[in-house]
C-alpha positions as CSV (number, residue, x, y, z in Angstrom):
1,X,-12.4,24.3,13.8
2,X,-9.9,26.3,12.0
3,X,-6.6,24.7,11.4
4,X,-3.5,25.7,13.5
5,X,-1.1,26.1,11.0
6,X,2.2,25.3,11.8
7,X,3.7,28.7,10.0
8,X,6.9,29.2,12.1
9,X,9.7,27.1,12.5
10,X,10.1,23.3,12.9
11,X,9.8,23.7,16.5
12,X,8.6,21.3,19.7
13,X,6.1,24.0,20.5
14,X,4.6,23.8,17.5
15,X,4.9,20.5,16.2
16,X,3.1,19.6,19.4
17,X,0.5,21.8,19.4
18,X,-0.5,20.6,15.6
19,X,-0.6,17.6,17.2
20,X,-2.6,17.8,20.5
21,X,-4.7,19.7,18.0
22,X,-5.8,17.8,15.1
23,X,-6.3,14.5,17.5
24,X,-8.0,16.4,20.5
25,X,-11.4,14.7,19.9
26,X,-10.0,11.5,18.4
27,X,-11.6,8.6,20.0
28,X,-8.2,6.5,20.5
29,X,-5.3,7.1,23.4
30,X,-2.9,8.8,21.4
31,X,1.5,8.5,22.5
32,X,2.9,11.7,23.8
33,X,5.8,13.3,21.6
34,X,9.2,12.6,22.8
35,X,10.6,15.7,24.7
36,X,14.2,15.3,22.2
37,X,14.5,14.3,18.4
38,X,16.1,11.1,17.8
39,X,20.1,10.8,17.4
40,X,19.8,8.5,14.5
41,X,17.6,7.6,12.0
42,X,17.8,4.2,13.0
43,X,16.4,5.3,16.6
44,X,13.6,6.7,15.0
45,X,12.9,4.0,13.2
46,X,13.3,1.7,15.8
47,X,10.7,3.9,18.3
48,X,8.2,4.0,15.1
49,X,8.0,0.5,15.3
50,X,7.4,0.0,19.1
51,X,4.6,2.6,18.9
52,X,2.9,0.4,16.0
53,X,3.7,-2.5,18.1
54,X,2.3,-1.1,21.4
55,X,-1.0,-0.1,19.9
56,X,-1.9,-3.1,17.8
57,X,-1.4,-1.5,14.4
58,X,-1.6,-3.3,11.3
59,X,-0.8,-2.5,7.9
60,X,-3.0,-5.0,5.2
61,X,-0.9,-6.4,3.1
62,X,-1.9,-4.3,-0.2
63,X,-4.1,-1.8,1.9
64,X,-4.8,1.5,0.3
65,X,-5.9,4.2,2.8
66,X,-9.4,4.7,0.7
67,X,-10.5,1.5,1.4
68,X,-8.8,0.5,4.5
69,X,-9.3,2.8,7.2
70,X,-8.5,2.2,11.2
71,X,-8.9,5.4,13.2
72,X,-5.2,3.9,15.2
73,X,-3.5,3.7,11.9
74,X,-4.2,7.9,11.3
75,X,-3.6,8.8,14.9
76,X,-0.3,6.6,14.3
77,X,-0.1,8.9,10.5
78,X,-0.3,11.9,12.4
79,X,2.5,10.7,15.0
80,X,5.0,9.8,12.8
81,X,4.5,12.5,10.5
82,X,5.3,15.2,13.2
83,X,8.2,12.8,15.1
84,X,9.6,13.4,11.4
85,X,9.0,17.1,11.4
86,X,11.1,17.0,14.9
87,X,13.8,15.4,13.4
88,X,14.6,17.6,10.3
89,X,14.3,20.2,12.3
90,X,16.7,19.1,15.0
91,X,19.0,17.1,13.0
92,X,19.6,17.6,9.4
93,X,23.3,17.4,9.9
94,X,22.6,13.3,10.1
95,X,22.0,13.5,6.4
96,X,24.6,14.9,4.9
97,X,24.1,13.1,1.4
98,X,21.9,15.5,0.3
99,X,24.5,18.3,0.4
100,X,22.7,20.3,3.0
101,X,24.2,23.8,3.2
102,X,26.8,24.1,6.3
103,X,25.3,27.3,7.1
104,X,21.4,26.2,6.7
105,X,19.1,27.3,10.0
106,X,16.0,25.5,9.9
107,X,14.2,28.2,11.6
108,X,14.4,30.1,8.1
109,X,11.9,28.0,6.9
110,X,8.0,27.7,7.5
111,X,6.0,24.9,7.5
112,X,2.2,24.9,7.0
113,X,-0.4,22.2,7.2
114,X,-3.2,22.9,5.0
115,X,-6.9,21.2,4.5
116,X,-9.1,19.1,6.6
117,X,-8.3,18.4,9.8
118,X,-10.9,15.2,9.7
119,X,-8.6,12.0,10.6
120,X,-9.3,10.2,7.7
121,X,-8.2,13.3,4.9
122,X,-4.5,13.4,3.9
123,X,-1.6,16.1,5.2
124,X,-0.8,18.5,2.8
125,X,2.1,20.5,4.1
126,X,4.0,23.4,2.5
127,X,7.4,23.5,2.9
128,X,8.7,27.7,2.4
129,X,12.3,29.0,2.9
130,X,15.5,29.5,1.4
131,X,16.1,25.7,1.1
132,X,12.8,24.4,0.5
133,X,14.1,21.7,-2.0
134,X,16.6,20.2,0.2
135,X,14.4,20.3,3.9
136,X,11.3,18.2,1.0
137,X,14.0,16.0,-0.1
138,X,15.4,14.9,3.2
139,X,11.8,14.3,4.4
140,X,11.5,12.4,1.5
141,X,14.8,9.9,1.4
142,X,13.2,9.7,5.7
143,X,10.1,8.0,4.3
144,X,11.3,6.1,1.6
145,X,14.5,4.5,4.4
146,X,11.3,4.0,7.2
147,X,9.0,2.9,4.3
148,X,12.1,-0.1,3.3
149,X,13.6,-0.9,6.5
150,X,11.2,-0.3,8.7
151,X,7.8,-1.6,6.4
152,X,6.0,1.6,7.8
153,X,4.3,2.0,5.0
154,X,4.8,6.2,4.6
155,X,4.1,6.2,0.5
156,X,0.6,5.1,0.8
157,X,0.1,7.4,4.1
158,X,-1.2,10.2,2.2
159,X,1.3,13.0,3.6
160,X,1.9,15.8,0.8
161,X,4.5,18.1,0.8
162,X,4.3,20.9,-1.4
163,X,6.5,23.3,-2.4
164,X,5.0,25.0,-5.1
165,X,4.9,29.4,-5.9
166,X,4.8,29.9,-2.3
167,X,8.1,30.2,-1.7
168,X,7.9,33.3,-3.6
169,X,6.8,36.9,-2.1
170,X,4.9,39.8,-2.7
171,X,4.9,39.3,-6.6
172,X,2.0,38.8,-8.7
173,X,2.2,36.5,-11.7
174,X,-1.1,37.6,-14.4
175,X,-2.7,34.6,-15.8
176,X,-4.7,37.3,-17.6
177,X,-1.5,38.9,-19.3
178,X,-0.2,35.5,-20.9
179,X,1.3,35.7,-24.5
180,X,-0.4,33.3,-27.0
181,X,2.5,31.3,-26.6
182,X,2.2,31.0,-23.1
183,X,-1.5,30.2,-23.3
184,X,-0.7,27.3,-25.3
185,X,2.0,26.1,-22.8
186,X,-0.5,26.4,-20.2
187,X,-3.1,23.8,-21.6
188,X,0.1,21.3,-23.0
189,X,0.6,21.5,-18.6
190,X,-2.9,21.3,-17.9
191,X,-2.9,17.3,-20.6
192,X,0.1,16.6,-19.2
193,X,-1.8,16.7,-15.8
194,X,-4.6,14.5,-17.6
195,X,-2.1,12.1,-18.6
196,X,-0.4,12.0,-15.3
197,X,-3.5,11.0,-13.5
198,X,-4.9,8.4,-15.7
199,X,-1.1,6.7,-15.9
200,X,-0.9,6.6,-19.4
201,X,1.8,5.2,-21.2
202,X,3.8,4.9,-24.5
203,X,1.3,3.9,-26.9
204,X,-1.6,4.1,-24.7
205,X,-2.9,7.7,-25.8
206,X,-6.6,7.9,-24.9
207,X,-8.3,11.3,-24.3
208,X,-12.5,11.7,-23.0
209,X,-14.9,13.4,-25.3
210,X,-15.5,15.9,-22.3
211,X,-11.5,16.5,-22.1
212,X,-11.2,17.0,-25.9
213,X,-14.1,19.5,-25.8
214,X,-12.6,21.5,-23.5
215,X,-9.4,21.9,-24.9
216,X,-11.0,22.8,-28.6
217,X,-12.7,25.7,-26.7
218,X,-9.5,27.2,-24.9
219,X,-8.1,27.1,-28.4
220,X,-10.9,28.7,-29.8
221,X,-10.8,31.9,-27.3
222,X,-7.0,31.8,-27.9
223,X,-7.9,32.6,-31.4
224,X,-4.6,31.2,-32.4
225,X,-3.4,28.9,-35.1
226,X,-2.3,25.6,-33.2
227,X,-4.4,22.7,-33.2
228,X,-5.6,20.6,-30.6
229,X,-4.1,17.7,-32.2
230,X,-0.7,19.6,-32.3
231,X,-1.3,20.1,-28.5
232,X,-2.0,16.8,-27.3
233,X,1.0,15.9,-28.9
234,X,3.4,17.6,-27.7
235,X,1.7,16.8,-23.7
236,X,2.2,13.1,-24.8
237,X,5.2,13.4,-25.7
238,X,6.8,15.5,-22.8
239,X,4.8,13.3,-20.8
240,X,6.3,9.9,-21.9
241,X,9.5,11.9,-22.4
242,X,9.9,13.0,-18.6
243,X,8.0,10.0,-17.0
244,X,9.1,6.7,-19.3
245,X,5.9,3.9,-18.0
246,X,4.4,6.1,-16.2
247,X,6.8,6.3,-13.5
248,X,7.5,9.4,-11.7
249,X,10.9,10.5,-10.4
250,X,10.6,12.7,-7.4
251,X,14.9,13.6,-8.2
252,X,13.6,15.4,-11.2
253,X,11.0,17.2,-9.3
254,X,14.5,18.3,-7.2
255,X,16.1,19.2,-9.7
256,X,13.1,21.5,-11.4
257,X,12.7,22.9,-8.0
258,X,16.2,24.4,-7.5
259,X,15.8,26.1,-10.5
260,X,12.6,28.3,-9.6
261,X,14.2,28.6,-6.2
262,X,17.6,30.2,-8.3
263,X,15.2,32.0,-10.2
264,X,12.9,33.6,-7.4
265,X,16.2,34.7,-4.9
266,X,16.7,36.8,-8.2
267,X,13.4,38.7,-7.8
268,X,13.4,39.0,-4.1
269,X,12.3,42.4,-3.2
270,X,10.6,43.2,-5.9
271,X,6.7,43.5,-5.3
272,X,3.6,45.1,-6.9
273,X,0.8,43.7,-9.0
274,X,2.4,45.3,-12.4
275,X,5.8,45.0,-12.1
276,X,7.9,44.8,-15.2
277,X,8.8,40.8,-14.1
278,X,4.8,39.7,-14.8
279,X,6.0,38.2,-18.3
280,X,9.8,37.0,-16.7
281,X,7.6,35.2,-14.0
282,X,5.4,33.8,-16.4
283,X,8.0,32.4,-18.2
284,X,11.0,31.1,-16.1
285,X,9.3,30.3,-12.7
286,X,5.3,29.9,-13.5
287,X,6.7,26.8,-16.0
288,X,9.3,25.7,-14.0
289,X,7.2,25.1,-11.4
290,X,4.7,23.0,-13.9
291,X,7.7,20.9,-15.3
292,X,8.8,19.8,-11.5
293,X,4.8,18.9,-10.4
294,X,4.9,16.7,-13.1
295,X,6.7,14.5,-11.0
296,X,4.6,14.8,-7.5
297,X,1.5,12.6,-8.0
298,X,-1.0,14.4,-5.7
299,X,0.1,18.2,-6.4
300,X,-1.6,19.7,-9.6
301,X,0.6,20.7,-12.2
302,X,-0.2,24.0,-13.2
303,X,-0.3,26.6,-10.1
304,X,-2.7,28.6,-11.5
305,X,-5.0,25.2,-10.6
306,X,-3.2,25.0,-7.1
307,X,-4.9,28.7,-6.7
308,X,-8.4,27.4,-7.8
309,X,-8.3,24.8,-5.7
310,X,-6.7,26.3,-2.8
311,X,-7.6,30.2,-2.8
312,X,-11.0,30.0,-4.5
313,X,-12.1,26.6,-3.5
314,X,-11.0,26.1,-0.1
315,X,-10.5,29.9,1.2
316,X,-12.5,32.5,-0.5
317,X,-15.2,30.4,-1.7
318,X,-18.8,29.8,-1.0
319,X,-18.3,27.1,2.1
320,X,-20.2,26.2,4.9
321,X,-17.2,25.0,6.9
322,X,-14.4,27.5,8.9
323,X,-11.7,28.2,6.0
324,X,-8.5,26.3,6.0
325,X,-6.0,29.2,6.3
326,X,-6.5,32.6,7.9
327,X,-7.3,35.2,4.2
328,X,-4.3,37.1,5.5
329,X,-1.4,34.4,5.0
330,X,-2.0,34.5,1.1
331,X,-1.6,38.6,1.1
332,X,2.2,38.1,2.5
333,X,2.7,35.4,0.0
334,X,2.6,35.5,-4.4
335,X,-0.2,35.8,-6.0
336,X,-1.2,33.8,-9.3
337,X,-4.3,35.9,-10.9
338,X,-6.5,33.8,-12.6
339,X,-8.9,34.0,-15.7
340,X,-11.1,32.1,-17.9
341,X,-8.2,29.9,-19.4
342,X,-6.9,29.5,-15.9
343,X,-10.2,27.6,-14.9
344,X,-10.4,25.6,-18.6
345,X,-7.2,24.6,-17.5
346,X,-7.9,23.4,-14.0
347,X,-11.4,21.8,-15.3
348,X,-8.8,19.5,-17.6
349,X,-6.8,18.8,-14.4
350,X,-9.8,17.7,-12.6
351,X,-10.9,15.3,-15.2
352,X,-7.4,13.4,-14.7
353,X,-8.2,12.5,-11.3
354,X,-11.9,12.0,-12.0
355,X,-11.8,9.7,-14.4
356,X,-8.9,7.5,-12.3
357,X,-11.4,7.4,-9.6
358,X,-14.4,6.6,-11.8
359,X,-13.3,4.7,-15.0
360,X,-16.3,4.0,-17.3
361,X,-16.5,0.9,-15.6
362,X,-16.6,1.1,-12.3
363,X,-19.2,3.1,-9.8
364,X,-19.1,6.4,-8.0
365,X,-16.6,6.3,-4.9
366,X,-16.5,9.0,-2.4
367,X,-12.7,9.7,-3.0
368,X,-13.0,10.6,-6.7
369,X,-16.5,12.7,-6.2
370,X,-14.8,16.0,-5.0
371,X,-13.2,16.3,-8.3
372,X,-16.6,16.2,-9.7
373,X,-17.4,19.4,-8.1
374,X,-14.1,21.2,-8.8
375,X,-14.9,20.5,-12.4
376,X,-18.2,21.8,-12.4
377,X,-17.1,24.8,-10.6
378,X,-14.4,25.9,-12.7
379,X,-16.7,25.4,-15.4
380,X,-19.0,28.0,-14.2
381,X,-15.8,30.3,-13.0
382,X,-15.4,30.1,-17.1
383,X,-19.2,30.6,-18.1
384,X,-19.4,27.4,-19.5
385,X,-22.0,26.1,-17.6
386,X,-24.9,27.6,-15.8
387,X,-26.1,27.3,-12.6
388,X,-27.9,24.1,-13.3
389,X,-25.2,21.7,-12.1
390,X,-25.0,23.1,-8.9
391,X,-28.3,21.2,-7.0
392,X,-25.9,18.1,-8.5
393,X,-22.8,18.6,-6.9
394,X,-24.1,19.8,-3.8
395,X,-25.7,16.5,-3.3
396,X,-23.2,14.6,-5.0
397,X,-21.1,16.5,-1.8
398,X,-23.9,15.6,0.7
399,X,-23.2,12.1,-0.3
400,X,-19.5,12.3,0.3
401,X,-19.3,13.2,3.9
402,X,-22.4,10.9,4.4
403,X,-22.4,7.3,5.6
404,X,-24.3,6.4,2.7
405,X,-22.8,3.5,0.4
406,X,-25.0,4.1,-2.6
407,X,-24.1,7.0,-5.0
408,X,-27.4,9.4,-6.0
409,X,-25.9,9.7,-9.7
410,X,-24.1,8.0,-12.1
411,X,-21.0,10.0,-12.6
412,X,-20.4,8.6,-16.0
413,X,-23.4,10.1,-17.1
414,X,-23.5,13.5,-15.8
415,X,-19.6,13.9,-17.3
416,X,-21.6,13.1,-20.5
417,X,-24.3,15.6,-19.8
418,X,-21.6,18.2,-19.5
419,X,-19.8,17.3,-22.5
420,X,-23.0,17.6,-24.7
421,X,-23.8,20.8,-22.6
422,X,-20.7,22.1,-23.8
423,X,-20.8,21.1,-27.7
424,X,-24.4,23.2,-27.7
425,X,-23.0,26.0,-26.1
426,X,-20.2,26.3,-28.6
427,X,-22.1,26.2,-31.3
428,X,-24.5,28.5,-30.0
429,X,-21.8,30.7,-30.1
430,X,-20.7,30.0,-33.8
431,X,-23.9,31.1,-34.6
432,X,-24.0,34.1,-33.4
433,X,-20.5,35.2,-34.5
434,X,-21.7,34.4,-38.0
435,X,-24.6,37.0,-37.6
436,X,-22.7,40.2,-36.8
């Protein structure tokens, strides 16, 4: 079942219809939508709260939604996300602290739901308009106010919202056409991701043999003359640098986020996959963009990985399922063309989250095993790996949307696997540069 993208307005029609949607075959009576948004926050808060109440819902004390899991508690998710949805749309005016333009019209903006539409997998919405930052931020300070007051607990609810390149249109940033430069920018973002994902903090530098591989073969295709160790430290260092202990502030994702919305009003009009802007792009917007997704724990940093993932992974890739998003919604929106140190890049990302979900220590779990296959297929978009790792992850997938408690493979081993993989290929390839 394909998912109905909400990819007008913040409507009633169509906040309702996402919802009748996604829950038409859940199991569990589910409330109606009020016909009206709420007059106050406190209203909404108030009705959130006798909803909960009215259907038994408890939070665990401590409960994370991986391990945790009552199909009442999504269906109530789901609810409250979209009563939220109905109140920005209907009553920004309420929150005036966050200097909402006077002359802001909500029905500039889109919103659109993207991934699975299976009860237990998160919301990922993007957010796209002329005032993107500000509609994110007031959903935002909404959760964190329901999260305090309230003790709905929205910060472990799993609802993303994304801004990212799509607010841009019709112009084509080339991957391919990076500077040297650039490319080394590129895989500083792609550590910093790393870092990010395995909360590392001042003085706790620690990097996989399979992570520090794969960075000393990006440099090696960059053909340059920075090191790896020259790389990894400037990622720590912007990392600790923008995120002291680890901590993320979502005001600085704000604040990076205005500035690629300044920067891309400037280039409105402009399309074409050549146009003289490719480098400009590159440079002000493509790296803004990195620099604010620091800050949002669940988005990856570098958009050229949000296109693997996304675009390649989830909508023009090899799946058995429907795809996410109709092909035709990424033609009206920017395109981010990808290449072999694109995918490097992304491979590093997914490492991050695959090694916070499997630390050498603990067993396979089904949350952390996707990553496993986002790694192994950006590996082979680069031609670093042949098709051999495919019959793994396919089960390894198998196993994931199974009811199945006991992993087929021991993750820690097949990362090592690659990494030796890797080291053979590369000097396989020494080799026969030093014949020619």
């Amino acid at each position: 079942m394909s998912n109905p993208n909400l990819d007008i307005e913040f409507n009633y029609n169509s906040i309702n219809r996402y919802y009748t949607s996604k829950l038409a075959d859940a199991a569990v009576e589910k409330p109606p939508l009020p016909k009206n948004a709420f007059q106050t926050i406190d209203e909404l808060g108030k009705h959130l709260v006798t909803v909960k109440d009215d259907y038994q819902i408890r939070f665990p004390k401590g409960f994370t939604w991986v391990s945790d899991v009552t199909e009442n508690i999504w269906v109530f998710r789901e609810y409250a996300f979209c009563l939220l949805m109905l109140q920005i749309g209907q009553t920004m005016s309420l929150v005036r602290d966050r200097n909402v333009p006077d002359d802001m019209n909500i029905k500039e903006n889109r919103f659109t739901v993207i991934g699975s539409q299976m009860l237990t997998s998160d919301i990922d919405a993007t957010i796209q308009g002329p005032h993107t930052t500000v509609v994110i931020a007031v959903l935002e300070d909404m959760f964190e106010l329901l999260t305090n007051k309230y003790n709905i607990p929205f910060l472990k609810m799993e609802v993303q919202l994304y801004g990212d390149f799509r607010i841009l249109s019709n112009l084509y940033v080339n991957v391919g056409r990076f500077t040297d430069e650039q490319r080394y920018a590129m895989l500083k973002y792609a550590y910093i991701g790393y870092f990010r994902s395995l909360h590392i903090t001042k003085g706790d530098f620690v990097i996989s043999p399979l992570v520090r591989r794969l960075g000393y073969i990006y440099l090696k295709k960059v053909g340059g003359t920075k090191s790896l160790k020259h790389i990894l430290e400037e990622a720590y260092t912007e990392w600790t640098q923008s995120a002291p202990n680890g901590h993320l502030d979502r005001e600085q994702f704000y604040l990076e986020y205005e500035k690629v919305e300044r920067e891309s009003s400037l280039l409105h009009g402009f399309s074409g996959k050549d146009t003289v802007f490719v480098q400009y792009l590159a440079n002000d917007i493509f790296f803004s963009l990195a620099r604010a997704n620091v800050h949002r724990d669940e988005s990856y940093v570098l958009p050229s990985t949000a296109v693997h993932i996304v675009e390649v992974e989830q909508v023009h890739g090899d799946k058995t399922e429907p795809c996410a998003i109709d092909k035709k919604w990424f033609a009206d929106n920017v395109c981010i063309g990808t290449d072999i140190f694109a995918y490097i890049a992304s491979a590093i990302e997914q490492c991050g989250y695959l090694e916070h979900y499997h630390p050498a220590l603990v067993d396979c779990n089904k949350k952390g095993v996707k990553y496993f296959g986002r790694l192994v297929r950006g590996l082979l978009h680069a031609a670093l790996l042949d098709s051999t790792f495919t019959r793994v992850y396919k089960k390894l997938n198998d196993f994931r949307k199974s009811e199945g408690l006991d992993c087929p493979y021991n993750i820690h081993i097949l990362l090592d696997k690659i990494q030796k993989t890797l080291v053979r290929r590369t000097r396989k390839t020494r080799k026969a540069l030093k014949t020619i």
